[in-house]
Kinemage of the C-alpha trace (Angstrom):
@kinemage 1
@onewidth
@group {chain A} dominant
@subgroup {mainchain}
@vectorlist {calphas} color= white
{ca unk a 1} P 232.335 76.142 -84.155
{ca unk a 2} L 231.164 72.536 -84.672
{ca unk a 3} L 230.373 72.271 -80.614
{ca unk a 4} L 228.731 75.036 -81.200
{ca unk a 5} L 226.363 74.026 -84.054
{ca unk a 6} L 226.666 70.242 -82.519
{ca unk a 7} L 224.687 71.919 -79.273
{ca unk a 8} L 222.470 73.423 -81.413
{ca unk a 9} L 221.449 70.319 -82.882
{ca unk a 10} L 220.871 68.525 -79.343
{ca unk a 11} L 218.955 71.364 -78.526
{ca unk a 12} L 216.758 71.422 -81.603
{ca unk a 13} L 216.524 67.346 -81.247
{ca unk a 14} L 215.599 67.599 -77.318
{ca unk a 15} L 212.975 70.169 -77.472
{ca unk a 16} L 211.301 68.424 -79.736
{ca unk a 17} L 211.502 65.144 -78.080
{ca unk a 18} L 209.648 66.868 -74.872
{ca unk a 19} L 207.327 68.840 -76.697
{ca unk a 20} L 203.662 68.449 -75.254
{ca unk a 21} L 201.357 66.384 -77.203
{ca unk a 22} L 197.916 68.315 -78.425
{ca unk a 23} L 195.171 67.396 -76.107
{ca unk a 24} L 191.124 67.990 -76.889
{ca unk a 25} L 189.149 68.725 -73.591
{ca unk a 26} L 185.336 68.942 -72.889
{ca unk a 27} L 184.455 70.879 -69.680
{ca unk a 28} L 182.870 74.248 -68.231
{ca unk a 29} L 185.154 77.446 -68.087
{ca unk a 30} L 184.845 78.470 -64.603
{ca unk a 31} L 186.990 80.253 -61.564
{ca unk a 32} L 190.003 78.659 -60.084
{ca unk a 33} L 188.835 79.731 -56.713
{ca unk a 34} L 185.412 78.377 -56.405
{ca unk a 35} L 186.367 75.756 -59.424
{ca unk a 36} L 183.227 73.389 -58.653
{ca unk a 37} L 181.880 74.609 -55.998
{ca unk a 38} L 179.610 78.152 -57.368
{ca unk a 39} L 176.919 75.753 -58.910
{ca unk a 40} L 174.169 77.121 -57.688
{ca unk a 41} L 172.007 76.536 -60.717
{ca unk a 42} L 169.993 73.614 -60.439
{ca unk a 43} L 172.005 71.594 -63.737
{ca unk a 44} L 175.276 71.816 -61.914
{ca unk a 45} L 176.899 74.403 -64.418
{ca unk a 46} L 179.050 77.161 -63.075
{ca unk a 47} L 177.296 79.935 -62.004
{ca unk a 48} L 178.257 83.177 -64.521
{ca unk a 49} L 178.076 85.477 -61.510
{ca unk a 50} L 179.945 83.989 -59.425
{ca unk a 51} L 182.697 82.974 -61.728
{ca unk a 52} L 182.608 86.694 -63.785
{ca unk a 53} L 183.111 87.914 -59.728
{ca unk a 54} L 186.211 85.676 -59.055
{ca unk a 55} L 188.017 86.396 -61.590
{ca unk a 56} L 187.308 90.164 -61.115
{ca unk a 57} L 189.137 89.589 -57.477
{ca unk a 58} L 191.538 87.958 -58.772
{ca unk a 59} L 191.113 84.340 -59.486
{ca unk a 60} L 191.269 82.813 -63.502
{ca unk a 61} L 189.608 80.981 -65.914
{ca unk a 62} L 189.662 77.419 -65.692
{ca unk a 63} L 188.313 74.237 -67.467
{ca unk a 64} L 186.149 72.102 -65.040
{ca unk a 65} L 186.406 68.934 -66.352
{ca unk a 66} L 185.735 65.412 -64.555
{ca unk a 67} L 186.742 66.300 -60.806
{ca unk a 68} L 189.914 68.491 -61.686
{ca unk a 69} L 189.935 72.474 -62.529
{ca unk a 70} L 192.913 73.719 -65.205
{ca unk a 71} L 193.934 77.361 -65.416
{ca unk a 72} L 193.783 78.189 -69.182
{ca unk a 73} L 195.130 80.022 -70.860
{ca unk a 74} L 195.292 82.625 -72.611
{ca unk a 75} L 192.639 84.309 -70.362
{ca unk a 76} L 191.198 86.791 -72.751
{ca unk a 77} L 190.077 83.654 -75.327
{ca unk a 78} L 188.611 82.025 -71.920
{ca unk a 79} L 186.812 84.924 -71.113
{ca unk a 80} L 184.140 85.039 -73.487
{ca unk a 81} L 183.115 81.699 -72.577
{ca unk a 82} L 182.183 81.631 -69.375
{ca unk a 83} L 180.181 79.503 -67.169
{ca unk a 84} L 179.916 77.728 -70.617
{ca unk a 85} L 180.456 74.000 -71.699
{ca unk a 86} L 183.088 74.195 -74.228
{ca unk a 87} L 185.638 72.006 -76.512
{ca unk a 88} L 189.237 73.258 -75.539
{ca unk a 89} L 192.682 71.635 -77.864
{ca unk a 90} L 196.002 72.613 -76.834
{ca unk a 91} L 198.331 71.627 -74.385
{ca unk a 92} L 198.958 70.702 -70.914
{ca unk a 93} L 201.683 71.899 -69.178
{ca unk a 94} L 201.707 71.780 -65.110
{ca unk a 95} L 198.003 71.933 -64.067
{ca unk a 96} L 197.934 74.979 -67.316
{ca unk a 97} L 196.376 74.544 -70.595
{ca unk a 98} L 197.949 76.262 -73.154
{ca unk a 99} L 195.084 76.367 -76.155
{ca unk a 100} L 195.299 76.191 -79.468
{ca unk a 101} L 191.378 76.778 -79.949
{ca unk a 102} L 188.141 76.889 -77.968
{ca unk a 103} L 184.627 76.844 -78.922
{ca unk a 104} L 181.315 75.899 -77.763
{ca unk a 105} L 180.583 72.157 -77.627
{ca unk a 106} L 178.113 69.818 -78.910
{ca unk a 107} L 175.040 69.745 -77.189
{ca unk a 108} L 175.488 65.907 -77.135
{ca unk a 109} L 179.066 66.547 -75.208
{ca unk a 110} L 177.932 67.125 -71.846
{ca unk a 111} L 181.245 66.504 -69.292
{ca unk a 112} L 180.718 63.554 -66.923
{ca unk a 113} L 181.177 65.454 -63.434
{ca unk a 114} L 181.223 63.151 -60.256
């Protein structure tokens, strides 16, 4: 009984240790599989076509932001924001962010793309 509750403990203590800090992110929803390369719209913002298309064949819904594109997720909230510059909190986990909230972003907020 007390190894038991003493490796419940460690567990409780190390999970919260590694937990992933809460991130805020400024960048376009897009495709994973054309990610930034469907800007074919003269300001360099995704293209809604061409992303809505992707995904429909089976890519997701990722944050462009600076040079790199993360899958988000969940892909229902990314949905109704794409091709769309955005503010995304949550958390990154392996090339995935996990959000906490999205929502349109300042006009002034335009991401810095190379």
């Amino acid at each position: 009984m007390r190894n038991a509750l003493l490796t419940m403990l460690l567990s409780a203590l190390c999970g919260c240790t590694f937990a992933a800090a809460q991130q805020t992110w400024t960048g376009y929803v897009t495709d994973t599989h054309c990610g930034t390369h469907c800007q074919v719209t003269s300001t360099m913002k995704p293209d809604l076509g061409c992303v809505r298309r992707c995904v429909k064949q089976g890519s997701k819904y990722g944050l462009w932001t600076g040079n790199k594109v993360y899958v988000l997720e969940p892909q229902a909230k990314a949905a109704a924001f794409a091709a769309q510059n955005v503010r995304v909190t949550g958390t990154l986990e392996r090339d995935v962010i996990r959000m906490d909230d999205i929502k349109p972003a300042p006009p002034s907020a335009v991401p810095q793309q190379p």
